[in-house]
N, C-alpha and C positions, 0 to 999 in steps of 0.2 A: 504494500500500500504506500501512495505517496504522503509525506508528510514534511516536505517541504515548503518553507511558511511561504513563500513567494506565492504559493498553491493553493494556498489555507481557502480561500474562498475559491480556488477554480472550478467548478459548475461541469461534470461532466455528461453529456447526454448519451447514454448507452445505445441508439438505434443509430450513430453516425462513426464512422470511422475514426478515431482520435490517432494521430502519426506518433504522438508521444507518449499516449498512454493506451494500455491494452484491456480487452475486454473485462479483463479481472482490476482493471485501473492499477496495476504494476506500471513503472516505467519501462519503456523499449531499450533494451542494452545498449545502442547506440544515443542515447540522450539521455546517461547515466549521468556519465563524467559533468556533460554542459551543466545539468540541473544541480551536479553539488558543486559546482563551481560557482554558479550564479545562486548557492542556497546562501550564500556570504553576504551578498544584497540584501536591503529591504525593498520594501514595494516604494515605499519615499526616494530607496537609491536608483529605482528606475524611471520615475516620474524626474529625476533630475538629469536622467543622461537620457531619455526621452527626448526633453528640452533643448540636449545640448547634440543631437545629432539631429535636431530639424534646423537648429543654428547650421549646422555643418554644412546642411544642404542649399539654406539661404545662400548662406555665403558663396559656396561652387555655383549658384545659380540653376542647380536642380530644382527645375520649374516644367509645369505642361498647363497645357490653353483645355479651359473647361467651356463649352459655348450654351451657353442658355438664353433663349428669346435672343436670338441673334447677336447677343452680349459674349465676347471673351472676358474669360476670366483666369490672371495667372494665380497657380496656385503651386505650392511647395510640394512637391511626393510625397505622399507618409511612409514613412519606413517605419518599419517592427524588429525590435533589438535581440526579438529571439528567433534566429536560424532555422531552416529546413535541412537536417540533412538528410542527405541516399547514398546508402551504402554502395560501393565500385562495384558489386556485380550487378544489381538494380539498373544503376547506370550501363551499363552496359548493354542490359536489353533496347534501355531505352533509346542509344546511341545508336545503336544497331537501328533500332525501326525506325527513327526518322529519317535519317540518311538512308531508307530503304524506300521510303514515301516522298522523298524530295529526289531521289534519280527516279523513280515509276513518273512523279510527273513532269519532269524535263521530258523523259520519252516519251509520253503521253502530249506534251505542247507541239513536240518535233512532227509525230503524226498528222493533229488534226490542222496544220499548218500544211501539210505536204499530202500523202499519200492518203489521208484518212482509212488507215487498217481497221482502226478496233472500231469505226461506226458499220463500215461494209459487211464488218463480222457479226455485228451484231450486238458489240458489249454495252456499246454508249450511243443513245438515241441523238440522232444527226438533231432533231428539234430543240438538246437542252442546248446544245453547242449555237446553234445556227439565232435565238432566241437570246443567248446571253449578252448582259449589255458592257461586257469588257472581251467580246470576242473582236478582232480586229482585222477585215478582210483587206487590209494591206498589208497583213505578216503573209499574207499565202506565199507559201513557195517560196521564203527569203529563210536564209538560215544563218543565227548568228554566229558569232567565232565558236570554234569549239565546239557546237551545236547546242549551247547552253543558253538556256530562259531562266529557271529560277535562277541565280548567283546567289541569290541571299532568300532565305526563308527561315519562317517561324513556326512552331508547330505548338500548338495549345493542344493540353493533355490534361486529364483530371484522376484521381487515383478514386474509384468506386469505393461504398461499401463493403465491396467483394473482395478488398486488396487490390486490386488489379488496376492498372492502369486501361485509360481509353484516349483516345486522339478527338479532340471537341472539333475543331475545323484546323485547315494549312491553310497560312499565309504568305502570298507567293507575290503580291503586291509590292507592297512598301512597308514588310515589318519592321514595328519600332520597339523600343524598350532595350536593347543591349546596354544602353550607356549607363542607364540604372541598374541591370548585373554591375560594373565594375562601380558606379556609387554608392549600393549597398552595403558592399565590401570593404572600400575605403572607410565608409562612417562608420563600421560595426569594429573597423582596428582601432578606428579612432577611440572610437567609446569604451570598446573591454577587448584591448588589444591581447591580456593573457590571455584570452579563453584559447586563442591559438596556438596557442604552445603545448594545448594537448589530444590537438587532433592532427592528422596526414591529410590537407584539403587541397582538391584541383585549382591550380590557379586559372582565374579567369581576366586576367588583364591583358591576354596576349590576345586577346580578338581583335585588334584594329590594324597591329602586324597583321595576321592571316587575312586581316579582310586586303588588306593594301596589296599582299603577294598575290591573293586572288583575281586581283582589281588588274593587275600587270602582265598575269597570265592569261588572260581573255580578249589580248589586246588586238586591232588590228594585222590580219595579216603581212602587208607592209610595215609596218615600226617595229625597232629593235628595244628603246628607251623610251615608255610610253609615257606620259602626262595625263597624269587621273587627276579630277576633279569629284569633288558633291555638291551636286545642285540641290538649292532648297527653296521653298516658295518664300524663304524671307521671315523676319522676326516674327512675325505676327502669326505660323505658324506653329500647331500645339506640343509639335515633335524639335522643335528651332534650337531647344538645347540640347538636342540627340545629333543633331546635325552638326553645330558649330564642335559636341566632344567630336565626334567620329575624323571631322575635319583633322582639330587640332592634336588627336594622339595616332593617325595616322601620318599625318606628316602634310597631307595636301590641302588645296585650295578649297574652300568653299563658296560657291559664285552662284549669285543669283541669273535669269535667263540678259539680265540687261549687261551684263559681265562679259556675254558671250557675243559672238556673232556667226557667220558662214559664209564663207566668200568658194567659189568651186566647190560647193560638195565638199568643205573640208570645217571643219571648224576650229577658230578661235577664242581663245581668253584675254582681252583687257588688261595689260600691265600698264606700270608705268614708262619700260621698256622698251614697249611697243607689244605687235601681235603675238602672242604664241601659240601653238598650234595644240590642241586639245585632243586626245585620244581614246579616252575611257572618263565616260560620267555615272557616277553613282546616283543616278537621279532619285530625288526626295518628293519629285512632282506625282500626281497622276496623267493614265496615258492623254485622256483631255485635253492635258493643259500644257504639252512638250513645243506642240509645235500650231501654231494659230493657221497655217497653210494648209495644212493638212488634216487637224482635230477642230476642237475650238476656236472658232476665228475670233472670240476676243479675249480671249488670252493675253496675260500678259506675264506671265508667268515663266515661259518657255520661250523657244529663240526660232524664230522665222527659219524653213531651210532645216531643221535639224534632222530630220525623219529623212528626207531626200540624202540627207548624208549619212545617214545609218544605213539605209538601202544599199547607197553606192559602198559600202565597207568599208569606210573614212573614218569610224567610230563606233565604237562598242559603247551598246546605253545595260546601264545592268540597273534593276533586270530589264529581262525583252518586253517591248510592247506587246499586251494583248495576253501577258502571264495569266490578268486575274481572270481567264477564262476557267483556269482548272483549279483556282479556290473559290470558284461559285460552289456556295452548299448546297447546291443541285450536284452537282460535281461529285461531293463528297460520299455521296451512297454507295460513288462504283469505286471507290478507292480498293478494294480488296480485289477485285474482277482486274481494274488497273493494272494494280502489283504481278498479280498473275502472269497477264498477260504480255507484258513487258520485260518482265524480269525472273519468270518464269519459276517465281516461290511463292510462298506463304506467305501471308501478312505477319509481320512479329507482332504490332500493336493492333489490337481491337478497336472498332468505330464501333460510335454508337448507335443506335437500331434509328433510321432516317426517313421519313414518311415523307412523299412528296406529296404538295398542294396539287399538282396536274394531272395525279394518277387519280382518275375518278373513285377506284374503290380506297386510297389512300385517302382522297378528300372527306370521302364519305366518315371514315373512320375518325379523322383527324376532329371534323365539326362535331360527330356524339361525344366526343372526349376529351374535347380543349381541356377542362379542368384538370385533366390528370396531365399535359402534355406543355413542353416551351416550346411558342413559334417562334421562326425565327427569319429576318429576313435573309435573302440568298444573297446581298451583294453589301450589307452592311459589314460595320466596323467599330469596334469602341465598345460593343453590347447597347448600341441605338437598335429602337424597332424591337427592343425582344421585348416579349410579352409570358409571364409564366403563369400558368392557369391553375393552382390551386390558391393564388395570391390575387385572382380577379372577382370584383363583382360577376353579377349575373348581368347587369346591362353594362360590363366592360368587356363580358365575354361576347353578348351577342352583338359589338361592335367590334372584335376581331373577326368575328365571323363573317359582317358585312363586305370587313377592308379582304378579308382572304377568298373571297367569292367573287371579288370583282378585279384581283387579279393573281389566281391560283400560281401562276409561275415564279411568281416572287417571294415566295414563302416555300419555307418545311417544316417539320414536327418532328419534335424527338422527345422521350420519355423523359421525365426530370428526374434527373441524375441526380446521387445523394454524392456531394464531393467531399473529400476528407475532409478535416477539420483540424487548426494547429490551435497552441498556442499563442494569444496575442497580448501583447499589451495596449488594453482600451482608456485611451486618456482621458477621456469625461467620470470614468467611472475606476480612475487608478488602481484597475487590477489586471488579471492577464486571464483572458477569456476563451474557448471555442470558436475560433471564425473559419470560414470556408475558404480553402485554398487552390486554384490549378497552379500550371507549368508553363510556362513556355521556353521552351528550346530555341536556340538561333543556329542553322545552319548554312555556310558557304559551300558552295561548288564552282570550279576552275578547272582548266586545261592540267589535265594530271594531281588536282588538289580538290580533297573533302573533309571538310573540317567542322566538328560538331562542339560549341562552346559549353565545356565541361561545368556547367552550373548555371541553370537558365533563370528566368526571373519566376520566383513567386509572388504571386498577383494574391491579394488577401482583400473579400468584401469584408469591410470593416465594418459594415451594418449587420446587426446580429438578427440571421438567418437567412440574409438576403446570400444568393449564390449568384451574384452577379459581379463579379472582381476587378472591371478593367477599371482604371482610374478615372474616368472620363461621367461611371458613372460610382465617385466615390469612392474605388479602391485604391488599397496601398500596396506594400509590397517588403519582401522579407530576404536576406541574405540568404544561396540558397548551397549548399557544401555538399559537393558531391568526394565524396572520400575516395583518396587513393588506396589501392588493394596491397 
C-alpha cells in the first residue's frame, strides 16, 4: 500500500488504468525509487517549484496561441513535475510500430499519387481518396526526392484499460509539440535535477541534429551542400515558439514567405548579402497557403512560384504536399489492410475500432448510439469539433446528429476509450491527482535515415475526467523517460 504523504489525499478510481499504481494500489517497480525520492517533498515543496518551473517557461518563452471567438490568446504550457516513464522494452514495441505506420504510409502516398494499387485492388475506396479535402491532384505523378512524403510525423497513442497501447490518429501534416519534449526536460532538471541520478533515461535533445541530417538528406538531386530553411506563418502563429526553437537549435534560418522569392524555378532567401539560393524548407505552413498561384490566391503567407519549383526539383518542401490525404481519419480504419499490404506484416500497434459516417449501416449505428461513442471530425486538429456523447445533453446530441447527417463524410465514430491515468499535480487544489494521459511520438524519415525520438510528449487533460489533452483545449503536459535497457 502507498503511504507516501505526497499521496495522503490521492483519490484512486479502481475502473481506470493508474501507470503508477496497481490494481491492489501497490506502486509499479518502476516509480518506486521517483516516489521515495520525491517522499522528501511536501505538497507546499511542490506548489513552490510548481511556481518556479512555469517561471522557467515564461522566461524560455514557452508559449502557444489559444483562439477563442476569433480572439488569440498566448498562454504558458502547463507542465507537470511528475514524469511518465516506459520501460526500454515497452519502448520498443512502440518504436517499432510507429516507424512501421509512418513507412506503410509514405508507400501508401507514393501509390495513390502514381499507380493507385491498393484502390484497383480493392483495399481503399477511390471515393474516400478522390472526396478528401487535402488530397492534391497536382502531386499526380510527381515524386519527391527519395520518394518521401511524411519526413516528419506524429503518432498519438493512448494506453487502454486493457494495458495495451492503441494509435488515436497519425499526423503527417504539420506535427507540433517536439520542442516541448526537450522543454519538459530542461525544467524538470531545473527543478529536481537529482531525481536523475537515479534513473538510465533516453536522451531526447538530439532531435533537431537528426531533424537537420534528415533535412540535408532529402535534398535536391543537383546540390551537394544544401540550404534548409523553416518556414513559419509568422509570430502570430500558435506553434511560432516550436518554430523559432527548431530554427534556432538546428542551426538554420527561419523565414517567413516575404523572406523568400523564385526567380527560374529556383528559389531564394533575402540576406543582407544579397540572394541565396534555398534548397530544402521545413514548411510550418498548410498546403493552402504555400503558394497563392497555384493554392490560395490570397495568400500571403507562402511565396508566388514555389510549387512550380518543387515540381521542377529545385526544392524539397518537407513534408510533400497533399500528405494530409493519408491522416484523414477516414484514412485511418484501413491503417492495418495499409501495413499489410505494403509492407507485407502485421500491424505491431492496434487502432481503435472506427465507424464511418458514409457507410450507411455504420451511420445507422453510429446515430442509435452517439451516447456511448466520440465523433470526430476527419480533417481536424487540436481536438476542435470533437464531440463525446456520454458528456452530451439530449438536445446537444440530437444537434450532432443534424450536423453528421448533412455531411456524413466529415465525421467518424469511435468507442470512448478509457485512457490511462497519471499522477498530476493540480494547482487550484494543491495536491496531485488522476488525470488522463496519451502519447505522442515524433518520427523523421530520410534518404537512408529513421529516427524515432526516444520520449515523446505526454499531453495530460488537466480537467478532471475530461479525456481531451491537447492544449488548445486546456491540456498540459509531462516529462516523458523512456529508460535505457
Amino acid at each position: 500500500m502507498n503511504t507516501n504523504p505526497i499521496f495522503s489525499s490521492y483519490q484512486k478510481d479502481s475502473k481506470l488504468f493508474d501507470e503508477i499504481f496497481d490494481e491492489n494500489q501497490n506502486v509499479r517497480p518502476i516509480y518506486q525509487k521517483i516516489l521515495d525520492l520525491y517522499s522528501d517533498h511536501s505538497i507546499q515543496d511542490f506548489a513552490a517549484l510548481n511556481e518556479k518551473a512555469k517561471a522557467s517557461f515564461f522566461n524560455q518563452g514557452i508559449t502557444f496561441q489559444v483562439y477563442n471567438d476569433d480572439k488569440a490568446q498566448e498562454k504558458i504550457f502547463p507542465f507537470d513535475l511528475f514524469p511518465r516513464i516506459i520501460e526500454a522494452e515497452e519502448w520498443e514495441i512502440l518504436e517499432t510500430g510507429v516507424l512501421q505506420r509512418c513507412k506503410a504510409l509514405n508507400e501508401f502516398l507514393w501509390d495513390i499519387y502514381h499507380n493507385r494499387n491498393i484502390i484497383r485492388d480493392g483495399i481503399v475506396p477511390i471515393e474516400l481518396i478522390n472526396s478528401s479535402g487535402n488530397y492534391l491532384k497536382q502531386m499526380m505523378n510527381f515524386t519527391p526526392p527519395n520518394k518521401i512524403y511524411n519526413h516528419i510525423s506524429g503518432t498519438d497513442l493512448i494506453k487502454h484499460s486493457d494495458g495495451n497501447y492503441y494509435v488515436l490518429e497519425d499526423n503527417i501534416r504539420c506535427p507540433s509539440g517536439v520542442s516541448y519534449v526537450v522543454g519538459n526536460r530542461n525544467a524538470l532538471k531545473r527543478a529536481l535535477f537529482g531525481v536523475f541520478n537515479h534513473y538510465e533515461i533516453q536522451n531526447v535533445t538530439d532531435y533537431s541534429e537528426n531533424l537537420l541530417e534528415m533535412l540535408e538528406s532529402v535534398k535536391p538531386h543537383s546540390v551537394d551542400s544544401p540550404t534548409c530553411v523553416i518556414l513559419t506563418p509568422g509570430v502570430y502563429n500558435s506553434a511560432y515558439y516550436e518554430h523559432s526553437f527548431l530554427a534556432k537549435t538546428s542551426g538554420i534560418e527561419l523565414v517567413e514567405g516575404r523572406d523568400l522569392f523564385v526567380e527560374n524555378d529556383f528559389v531564394y532567401m533575402k540576406t543582407i548579402y544579397g540572394p541565396k539560393r534555398v534548397d530544402v524548407i521545413y514548411r510550418r505552413i498548410d498546403d493552402d497557403f504555400i503558394d497563392p498561384d497555384v493554392f490560395n490566391k490570397d495568400s500571403v503567407l507562402g511565396v508566388k512560384g514555389l510549387f512550380s519549383a518543387y515540381i521542377s526539383g529545385n526544392v524539397t518542401l518537407a513534408n510533400a504536399p497533399g500528405t494530409g490525404v493519408a491522416d484523414d481519419k477516414a484514412i485511418y480504419t484501413y491503417m492495418p489492410e495499409i501495413i499489410k499490404y505494403y509492407l507485407k506484416e502485421e500491424p505491431v500497434l492496434k487502432n481503435v475500432h472506427t465507424y464511418h459516417c458514409s457507410k450507411p449501416d455504420d451511420l445507422k449505428f453510429i446515430l442509435e448510439n452517439i451516447d456511448k461513442l466520440v465523433i470526430k471530425p476527419v480533417d481536424e486538429a487540436g481536438g476542435y469539433g470533437i464531440s463525446i456523447g456520454n458528456r452530451l445533453t439530449k438536445e446537444e446530441i440530437e444537434k450532432v446528429k443534424t450536423v453528421i447527417k448533412q455531411s456524413p463524410r466529415k465525421y467518424i465514430a469511435q468507442p470512448i476509450m478509457s485512457l490511462s491515468v497519471h499522477a498530476t499535480y493540480i494547482e487550484d487544489n494543491n495536491s496531485f491527482e488522476q488525470r488522463h494521459v496519451d502519447l505522442r511520438t515524433f518520427t523523421l524519415l530520410g534518404q537512408d535515415k529513421e529516427f524515432v525520438l526516444k520520449g515523446g510528449l505526454t499531453r495530460v487533460a488537466l480537467k478532471k475526467g475530461n479525456l481531451i489533452v491537447n492544449s488548445s483545449q486546456g491540456g498540459g503536459s509531462k516529462d516523458t523517460w523512456v529508460l535505457k535497457k
